[in-house]
N, C-alpha and C positions, 0 to 999 in steps of 0.2 A: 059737302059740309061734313057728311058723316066719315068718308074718306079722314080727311083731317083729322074728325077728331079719335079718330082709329089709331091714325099714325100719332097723335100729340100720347095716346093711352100707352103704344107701343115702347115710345122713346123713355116715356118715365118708367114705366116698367124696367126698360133696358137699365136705366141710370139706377134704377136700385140695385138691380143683379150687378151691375158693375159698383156699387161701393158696396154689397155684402162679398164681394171676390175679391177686395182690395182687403176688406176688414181680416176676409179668412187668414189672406196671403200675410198680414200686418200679426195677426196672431199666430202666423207658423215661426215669421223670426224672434217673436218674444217668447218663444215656448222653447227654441232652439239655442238661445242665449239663454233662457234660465235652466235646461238643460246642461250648457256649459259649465256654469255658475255652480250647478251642484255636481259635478264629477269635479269641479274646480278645489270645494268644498273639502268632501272627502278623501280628494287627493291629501289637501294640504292637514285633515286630521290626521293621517295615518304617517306623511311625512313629518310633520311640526311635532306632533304630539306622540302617537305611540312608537314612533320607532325613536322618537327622544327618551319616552320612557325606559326604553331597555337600554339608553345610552346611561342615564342615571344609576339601572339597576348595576352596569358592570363597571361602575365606576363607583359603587358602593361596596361591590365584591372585592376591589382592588383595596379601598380604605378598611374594608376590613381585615384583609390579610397586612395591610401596614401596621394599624393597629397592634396586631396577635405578634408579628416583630418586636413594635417599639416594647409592647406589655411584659416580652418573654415567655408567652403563654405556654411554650411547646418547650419541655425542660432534654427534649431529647432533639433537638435542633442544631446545627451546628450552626450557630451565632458567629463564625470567623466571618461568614459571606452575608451578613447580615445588610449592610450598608447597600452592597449590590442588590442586594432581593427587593430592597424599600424603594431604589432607586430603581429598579424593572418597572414595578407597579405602579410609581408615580411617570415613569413615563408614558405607560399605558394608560393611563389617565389623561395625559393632555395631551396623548394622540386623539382619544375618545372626544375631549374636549373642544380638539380642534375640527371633530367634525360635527359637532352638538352648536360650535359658532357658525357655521355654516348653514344651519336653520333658522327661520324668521321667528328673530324673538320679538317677544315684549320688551318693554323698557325695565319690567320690576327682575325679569330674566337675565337682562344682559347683566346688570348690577349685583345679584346672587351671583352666576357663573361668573363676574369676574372678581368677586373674594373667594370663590371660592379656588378658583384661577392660583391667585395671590398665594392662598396657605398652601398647595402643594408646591407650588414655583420655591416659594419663600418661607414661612415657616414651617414648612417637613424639608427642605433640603438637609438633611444632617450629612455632613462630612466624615465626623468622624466618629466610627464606634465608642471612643472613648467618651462621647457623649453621655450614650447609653448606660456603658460599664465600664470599671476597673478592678483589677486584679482583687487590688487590696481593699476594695470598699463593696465591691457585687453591682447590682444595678442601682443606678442612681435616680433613684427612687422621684426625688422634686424634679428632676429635668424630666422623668417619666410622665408624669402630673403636667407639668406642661405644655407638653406633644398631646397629652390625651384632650387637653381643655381644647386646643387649636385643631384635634381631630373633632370634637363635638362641635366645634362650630362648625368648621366641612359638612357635617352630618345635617346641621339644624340648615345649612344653606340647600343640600341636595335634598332635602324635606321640601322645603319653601318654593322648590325648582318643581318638583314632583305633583304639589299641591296646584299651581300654577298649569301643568299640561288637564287636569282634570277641570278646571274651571276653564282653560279655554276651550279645550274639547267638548265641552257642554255648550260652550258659545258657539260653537263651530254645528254643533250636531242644530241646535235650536235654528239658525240659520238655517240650513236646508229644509227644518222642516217645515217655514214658512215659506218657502221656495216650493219646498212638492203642494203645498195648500197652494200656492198661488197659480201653479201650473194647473190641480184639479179645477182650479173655476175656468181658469181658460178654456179645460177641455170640456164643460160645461154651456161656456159663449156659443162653441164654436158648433156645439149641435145645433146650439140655438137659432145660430146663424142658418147651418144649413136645413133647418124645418123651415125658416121664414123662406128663403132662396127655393125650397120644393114647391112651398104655399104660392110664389108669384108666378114662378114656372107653372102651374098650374093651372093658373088664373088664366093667364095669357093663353095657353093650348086651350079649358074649357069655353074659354068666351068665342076665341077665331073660331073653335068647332062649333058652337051654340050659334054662331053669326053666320055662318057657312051654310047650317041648320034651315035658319031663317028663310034664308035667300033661296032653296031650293022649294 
């Protein structure tokens, strides 16, 4: 009888140690996926967000040298090749562009970069200097006025685009850090887990030895 109930003491002991070694094994692959999740994270801030930022930035270096073009700002510039210069920089612009759409936008993203798209495609294509200037009149001062209005909207759109990596980037940073809190209690269970699993293993070794004790 006591046999019996030795072995009935033994197997439950066993069935605990075998579900705290399921639970540990069950919290190695949720620590391992939320591990993922967060190199996944900070992958995608540094790709989405700050290497977008520095797409904005030189794609505002570009708008401002069109700018300092259309304005005339440099009186010692040789304005013949002007057309070409505006059109380098707007090319480098939706070269930039086309690899800033190749990052996971937002909906309010896609929308800003593609007016913003639209004004260099279409209204800054000038053809012709004569836009700009003539002989007999200098620069034409209203069509100057409004390239600038059509450049500040550019500017208000790469704002809005800019503002936008800074709020997801906080959404993205705040994510992780509910991820590492989550990962700390895990690693917290999992002591927990393995004091309870010392405590049974314990049991089991002092009682056989206490019982062993007995019997001699």
């Amino acid at each position: 009888m006591e046999d019996s109930f030795v072995r009935k003491r033994k197997v439950r002991a066993l069935i605990i140690i075998g579900i705290l070694m399921l639970m540990l094994y069950g919290k190695n692959l949720l620590e391992r996926q939320s591990f993922r999740e967060i190199s996944s994270t900070f992958t995608e801030v540094y790709n989405d967000r700050l290497v977008v930022e520095s797409y904005i930035f030189d794609i505002s270096e570009h708008l401002f040298h069109i700018q300092k073009l259309i304005d005339h700002c440099d009186l010692d510039y040789d304005y013949s090749k002007v057309i070409n210069e505006i059109s380098s920089h707007e090319s480098q612009i939706l070269g930039i562009i086309s690899e800033f759409e190749g990052t996971k936008l937002t909906d309010q993203e896609a929308t800003y970069l593609s007016d913003f798209k639209k004004i260099i495609e279409v209204d800054l294509n000038i053809k012709s200097y004569d836009l700009l200037y003539s002989d007999s009149s200098g620069v034409n001062r209203d069509r100057v006025k409004e390239y600038d209005k059509k450049i500040s909207r550019a500017r208000k759109d790469l704002d809005d685009l800019s503002r936008i990596q800074l709020e997801e980037g906080q959404k993205l940073i705040s994510k992780a850090k509910v991820m590492i809190n989550r990962s700390q209690i895990w690693a917290q269970f999992e002591v927990a887990l393995l004091i309870i699993l010392l405590v049974v293993m314990f049991l089991m070794i002092f009682r056989k030895t206490s019982r062993n004790e007995g019997m001699i």
